[in-house]
Phi, psi and omega in degrees: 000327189274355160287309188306327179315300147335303167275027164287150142322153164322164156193167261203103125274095162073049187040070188209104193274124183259166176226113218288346155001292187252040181266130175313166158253035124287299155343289165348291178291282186332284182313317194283336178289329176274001168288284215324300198306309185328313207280336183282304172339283194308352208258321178278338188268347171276358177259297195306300178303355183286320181306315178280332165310279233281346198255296189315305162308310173281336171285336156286315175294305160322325173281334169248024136302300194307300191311291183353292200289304173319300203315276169312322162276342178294344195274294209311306201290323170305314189304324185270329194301306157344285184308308188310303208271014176278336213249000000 
């Protein structure tokens, strides 16, 4: 890991440049552990939005079951509203 480091490019933390070059190793381990977090932190948040698909997606389909059904007894009841006044 402390080889990918080495071959980094320069880079901006809170304006401040570092160059991962002249870094200690420890420095070195700092960076690579702040990759490791990014990368997890990207990893939950493609799971939360996954979670808000997946939330959205059952709360649309409840909602047009529910409409479905509302639907559907409105049909049944004009229908017996009919039958009454056919008889």
């Amino acid at each position: 890991m402390t080889e990918e480091v080495e071959t980094q490019k320069p880079f901006v933390i809170e304006g401040v440049q570092i160059n991962p070059d002249e870094l200690s190793d420890q420095g070195k381990y700092f960076i690579t552990r702040l990759h490791e977090i990014a990368n997890e932190k990207q990893a939950l948040l493609r799971g939360v939005q996954e979670k808000d698909i997946l939330d959205r997606a059952f709360r649309n389909s409840l909602i047009q079951d529910y409409q479905k059904d509302q639907k559907i007894q409105e049909e049944e009841e004009e229908e017996q509203i009919k039958e009454e006044e056919n008889i």
